[in-house]
C-alpha positions in Angstrom: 87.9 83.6 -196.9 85.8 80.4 -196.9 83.1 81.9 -195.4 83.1 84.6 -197.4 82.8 81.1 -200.6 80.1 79.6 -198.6 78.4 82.6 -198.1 78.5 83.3 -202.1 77.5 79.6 -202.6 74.3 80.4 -200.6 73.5 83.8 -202.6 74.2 81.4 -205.8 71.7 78.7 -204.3 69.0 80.9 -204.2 69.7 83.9 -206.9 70.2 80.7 -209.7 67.9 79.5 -211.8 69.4 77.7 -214.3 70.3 74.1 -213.0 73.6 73.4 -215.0 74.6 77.2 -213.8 74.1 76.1 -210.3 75.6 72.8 -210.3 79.1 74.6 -211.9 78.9 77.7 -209.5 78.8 75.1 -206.6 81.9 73.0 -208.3 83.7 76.3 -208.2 82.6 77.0 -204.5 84.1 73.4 -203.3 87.0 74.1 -205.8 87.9 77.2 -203.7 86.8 75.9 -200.5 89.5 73.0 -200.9 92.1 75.4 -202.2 91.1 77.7 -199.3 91.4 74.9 -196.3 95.3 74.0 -197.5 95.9 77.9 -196.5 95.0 77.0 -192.7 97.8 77.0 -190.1 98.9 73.2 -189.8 97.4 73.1 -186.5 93.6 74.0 -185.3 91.7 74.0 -182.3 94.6 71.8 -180.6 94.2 69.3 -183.3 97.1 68.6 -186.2 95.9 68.3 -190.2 98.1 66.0 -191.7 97.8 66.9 -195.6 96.7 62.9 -197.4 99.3 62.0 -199.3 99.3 60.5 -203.2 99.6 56.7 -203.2 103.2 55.3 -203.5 104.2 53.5 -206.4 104.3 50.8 -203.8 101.0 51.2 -202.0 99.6 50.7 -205.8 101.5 47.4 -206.2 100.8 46.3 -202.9 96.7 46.9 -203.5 97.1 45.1 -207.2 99.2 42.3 -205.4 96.2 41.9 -202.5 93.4 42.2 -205.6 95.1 39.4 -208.1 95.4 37.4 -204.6 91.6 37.5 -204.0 90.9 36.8 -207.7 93.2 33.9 -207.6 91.3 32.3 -204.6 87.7 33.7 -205.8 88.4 31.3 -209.3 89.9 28.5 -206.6 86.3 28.7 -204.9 84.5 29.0 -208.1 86.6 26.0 -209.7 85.5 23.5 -206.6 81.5 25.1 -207.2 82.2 23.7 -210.6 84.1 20.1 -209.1 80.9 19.8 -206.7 78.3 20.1 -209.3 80.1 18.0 -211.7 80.5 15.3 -209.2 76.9 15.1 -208.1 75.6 14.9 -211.9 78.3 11.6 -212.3 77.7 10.4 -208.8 80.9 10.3 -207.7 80.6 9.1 -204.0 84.3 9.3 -203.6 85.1 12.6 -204.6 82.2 13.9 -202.8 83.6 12.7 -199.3 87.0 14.6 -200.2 84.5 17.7 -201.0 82.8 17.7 -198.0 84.6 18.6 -194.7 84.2 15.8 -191.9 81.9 18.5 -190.5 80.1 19.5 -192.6 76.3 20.2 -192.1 73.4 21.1 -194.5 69.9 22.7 -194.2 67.9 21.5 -196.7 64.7 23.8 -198.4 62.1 21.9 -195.8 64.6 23.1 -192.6 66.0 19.3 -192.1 69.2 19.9 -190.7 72.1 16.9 -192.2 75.8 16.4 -191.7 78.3 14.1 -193.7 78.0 10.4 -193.4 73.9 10.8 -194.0 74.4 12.6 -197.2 76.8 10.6 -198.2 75.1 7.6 -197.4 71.8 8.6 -199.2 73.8 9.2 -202.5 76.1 6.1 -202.4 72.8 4.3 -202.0 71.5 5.8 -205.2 68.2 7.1 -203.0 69.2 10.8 -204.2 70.2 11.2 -208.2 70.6 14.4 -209.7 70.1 14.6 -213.0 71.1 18.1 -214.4 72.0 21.3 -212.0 71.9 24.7 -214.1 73.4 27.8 -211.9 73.2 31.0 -212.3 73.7 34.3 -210.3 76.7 32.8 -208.5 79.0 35.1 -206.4 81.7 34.0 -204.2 82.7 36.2 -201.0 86.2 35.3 -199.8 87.5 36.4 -196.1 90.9 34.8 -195.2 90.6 31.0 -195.4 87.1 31.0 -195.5 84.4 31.8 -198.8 80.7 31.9 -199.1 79.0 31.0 -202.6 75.7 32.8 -203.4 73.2 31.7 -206.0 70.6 30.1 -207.8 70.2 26.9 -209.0 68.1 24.5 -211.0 67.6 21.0 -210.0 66.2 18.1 -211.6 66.6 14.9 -209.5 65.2 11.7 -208.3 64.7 11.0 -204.6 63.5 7.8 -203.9 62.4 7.2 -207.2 60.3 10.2 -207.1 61.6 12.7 -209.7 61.4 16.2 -209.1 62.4 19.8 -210.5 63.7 22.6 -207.8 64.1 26.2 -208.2 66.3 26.9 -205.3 68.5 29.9 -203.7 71.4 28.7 -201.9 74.4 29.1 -200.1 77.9 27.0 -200.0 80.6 28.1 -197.0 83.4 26.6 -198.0 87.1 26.5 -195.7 90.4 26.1 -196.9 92.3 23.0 -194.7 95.2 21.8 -195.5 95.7 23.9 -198.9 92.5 23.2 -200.5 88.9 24.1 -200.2 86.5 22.0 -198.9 82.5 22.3 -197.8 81.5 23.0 -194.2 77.9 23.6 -194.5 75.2 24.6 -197.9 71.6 25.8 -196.8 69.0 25.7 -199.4 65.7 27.5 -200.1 63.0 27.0 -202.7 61.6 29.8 -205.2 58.2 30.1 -205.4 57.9 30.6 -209.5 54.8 31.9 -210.8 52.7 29.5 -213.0 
């Protein structure tokens, strides 16, 4: 019987002319073809169909369950983006150091590689102020305890008393320890903007 369908579905293919003809002739041969494969003998060739089953009321909560949980800790993520950025704009040394994991590294957009106590140290010091941070684009990836933050970013700041305006891509990989989330490591790149 199916080959007989997919043998028709080939005449149709090439005796058709009318696309939206076509397209429903071939919805009608899978139709059939699907109707026609739950008519095969349960097993084949040595090899047992098991017929899918509809989800379960419960496999339905379960999935919702699992996607409000990854919500929940894709806003956590997004909510410490947000405590970062605010505490670099205000300069708060001491709330950076609880952001920042004890090892944390960075890559900044000339490839200098940094870790904790020298970022810290240059923005206690006042050598590095920022002085507004726009992002945009953000996306946070969460797997288990640990999240990666995608996006763009703005950046006017003074470095050494030089100031300066950034157009930069980066990345934040944050890790939760101890029940909240801190920074391991942020890579930056600039953006070449046209003129």
């Amino acid at each position: 019987m199916s080959a007989k369908i997919v043998n028709e579905g080939f005449v149709w293919w090439h005796a058709t002319k009318n696309r939206a003809e076509l397209i429903g002739k071939l919805l009608i041969g899978a139709a059939l073809l699907t109707v026609s494969a739950s008519l095969l003998p349960t097993r084949s060739f040595g090899t047992e169909r098991v017929p899918l089953a509809p989800p379960t009321q419960t496999s339905r909560n379960d999935a919702r369950r699992a996607a409000k949980r990854l919500l929940g800790l894709e806003l956590e993520v997004l909510n410490m983006e947000n405590e970062l950025t605010a505490v670099l704009l205000h300069g708060d040394g001491a709330a950076l150091r609880r952001i920042y994991a004890d090892d944390y590294v960075s890559v900044n957009t000339e490839g200098i590689l940094g870790e904790k106590a020298s970022a810290l140290r240059e923005f206690e010091s006042g050598e590095i102020k920022f002085i507004s941070i726009h992002t945009d684009g953000v996306a946070v990836h969460v797997h288990e305890n640990t999240a990666v933050v995608i996006g763009r970013a703005d950046v006017d700041w003074r470095f050494g008393g030089e100031e300066r305006r950034e157009h930069l891509k980066f990345m934040h990989v944050f890790i939760k320890r101890d029940r909240r989330w801190v920074l391991v490591a942020q890579q930056f790149t600039r953006i070449a903007r046209p003129l």
